[in-house]
GUFIBA-699100 format. One record per residue (C-alpha): x, y, z. Coordinates in steps of 0.25 Angstrom, whole numbers, plus 5000, padded with zeros to 4 digits. Example, Ala and Ser with C-alpha at 12.3 -4.5 7.8 and 13.67 -1.06 7.14 Angstrom:
% residues 2
504949825031505549965029
//
This chain:
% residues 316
500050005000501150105004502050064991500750084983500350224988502050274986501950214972500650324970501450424977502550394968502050404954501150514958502450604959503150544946501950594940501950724947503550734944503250704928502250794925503150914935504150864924503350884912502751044917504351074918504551014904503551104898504051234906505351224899504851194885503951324888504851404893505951354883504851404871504651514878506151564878506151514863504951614861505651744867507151714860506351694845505651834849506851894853507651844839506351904832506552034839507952054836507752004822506852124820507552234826508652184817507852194805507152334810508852384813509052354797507952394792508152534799509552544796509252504780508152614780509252714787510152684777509352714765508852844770510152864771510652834757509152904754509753034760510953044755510553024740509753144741510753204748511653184736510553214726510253344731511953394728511753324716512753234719512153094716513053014709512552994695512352854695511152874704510653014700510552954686511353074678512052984671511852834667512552734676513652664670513352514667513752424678514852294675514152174672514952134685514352224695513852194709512352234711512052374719512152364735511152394742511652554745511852554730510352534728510052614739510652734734510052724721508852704727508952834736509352924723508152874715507352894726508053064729507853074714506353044714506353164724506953244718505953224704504853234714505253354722505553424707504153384704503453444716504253544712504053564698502653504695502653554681503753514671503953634664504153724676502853804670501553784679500153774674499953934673501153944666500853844655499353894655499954034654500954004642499853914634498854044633500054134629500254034616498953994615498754144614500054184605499454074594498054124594498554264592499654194582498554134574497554274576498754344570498854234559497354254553497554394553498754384544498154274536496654364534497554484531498354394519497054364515496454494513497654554506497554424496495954494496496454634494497454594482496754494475495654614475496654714469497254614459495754564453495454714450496554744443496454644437494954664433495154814428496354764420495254664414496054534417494854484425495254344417496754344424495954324436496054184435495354054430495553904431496553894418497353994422497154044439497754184442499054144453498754274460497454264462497554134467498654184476497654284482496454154483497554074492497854204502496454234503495954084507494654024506494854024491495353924481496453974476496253934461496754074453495454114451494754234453493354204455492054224466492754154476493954224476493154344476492254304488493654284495494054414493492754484499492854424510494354454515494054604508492454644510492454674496492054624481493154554473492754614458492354474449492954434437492054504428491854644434492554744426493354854435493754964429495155004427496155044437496655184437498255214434499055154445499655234455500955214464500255174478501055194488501555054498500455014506501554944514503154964519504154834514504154804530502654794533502454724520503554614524502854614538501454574532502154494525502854424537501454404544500854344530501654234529501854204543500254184543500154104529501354004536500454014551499253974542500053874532499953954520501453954516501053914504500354024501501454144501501654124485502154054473502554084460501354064454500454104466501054224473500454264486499854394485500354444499501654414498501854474485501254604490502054594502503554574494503054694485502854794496504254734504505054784491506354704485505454594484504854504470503454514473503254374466502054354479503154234486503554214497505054174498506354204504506454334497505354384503505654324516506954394514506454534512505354534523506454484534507454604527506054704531505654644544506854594550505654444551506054314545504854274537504554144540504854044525503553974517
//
């Protein structure tokens, strides 16, 4: 009985003992995790401040670099491979790739040249250095030059016409009390002056002919009745010596002006040839003097109106 009740006493405290064993066991592998836990946190930690250290130490740097290449851009002495004055020469097949402050500073000049065409910009908005009132300003002032260039134009041109009017007037009576009334023209055989005076008058066909049209022409630019073909004038009295309506240099200054209308207008072609002289510019090298009045413009009467007003006619 007594070996029985030590036997219960006995295992009851190997048991007691094991389990006491096992707690201890599990204490030091929690505590040996634990430990494990707090060094793996601790490596994290320092990990990251390295990484933060470097990263604020590269971005020092390139402000750094960032600085200084403005500097140097601003005294203007960037060296030329990175202001990109001048090509960079080719490297050897051989050589090494850029480093890393290389491409930093590259980086840095592009990015200080960038300023700089944005600052100019800001600066200067309009390209040409002219604002908006300007431009406005000087497109008025040609707009209005050309209006009063093209003004002054029709005036010369309306002024050709009615002295092509006004002679074609005087030459048909004349003719008419001389009683050539058939020289006045007709389809086999057109009068040169005549048509001449049709071409500077406009609006007509310039055939040679002396007919209604031509007439109705003339009324218009005159306000008065162009004698038909058939009405019999009676002669003219004895010439007279009439006195010049005009001096050689106001002669070769309406001349001037004619001819830089007809070329304004695109009627170059319309100053006279050998067979159809132009009226006005025969009129014109008459009252200039030491001129052929063959009704041509050419580089003789060029020559004689620059001699009068010191102008260079323009050429046909």
């Amino acid at each position: 009985m007594l070996g029985l009740v030590i036997a219960v006493l006995g295992g009851g405290s190997l048991l007691a003992l094991l389990n006491a064993e096992r707690q201890g066991a599990d204490l030091r592998e929690r505590s040996a995790s634990a430990n494990t836990i707090r060094r793996l946190q601790t490596q994290a930690k320092a990990r990251d401040a390295k990484a933060s250290a470097r990263k604020r130490k590269t971005k020092a740097k390139v402000r750094a670099t960032v600085d200084a290449a403005e500097a140097l851009a601003k005294m203007g002495d960037f060296p030329v491979a990175l202001t990109g004055t001048a090509p960079t020469p080719p490297k050897p097949p051989s050589a090494k790739r850029k480093t890393g402050m290389q491409r930093g500073i590259e980086a840095a000049a592009k990015e200080a040249r960038a300023r700089k065409r944005a600052a100019t910009k800001r600066a200067n908005p309009v390209t040409d250095g002219k604002s908006a009132m300007q431009r406005g300003i000087e497109a008025a002032a040609k707009a209005a030059a050309q209006q009063r260039s093209e003004e002054a134009t029709k005036r010369i041109v309306a002024l050709g016409k009615r002295d092509a009017a006004q002679q074609l007037y005087a030459y048909v009576n004349a003719m008419l009390r001389a009683g050539k009334a058939d020289l006045l023209g007709d389809k086999a055989k057109p009068n040169g002056l005549v048509r001449g005076w049709q071409q500077d008058m406009g609006k007509l066909t310039a055939d040679g002919i002396y007919g209604p049209k031509t007439r109705t022409r003339g009324k218009e630019l005159l306000g008065r009745e162009f004698p038909s073909r058939t009405q019999r004038l009676p002669a003219a009295p004895p010439k007279t010596a009439a006195p010049t309506q005009r001096t050689p240099v106001q002669a070769a200054e309406q001349l001037y002006k004619y001819v830089t209308a007809m070329k304004a207008a695109g009627k170059s072609t319309s100053l006279g040839y050998k067979n159809q002289p132009n009226i006005t510019v025969q009129t014109a090298q008459r009252d200039m003097g030491g001129l052929v009045a063959d009704g041509i413009y050419g580089p003789a009467t060029r020559s004689r109106g620059r001699d009068l007003i010191k102008k260079q006619f323009p050429a046909r």
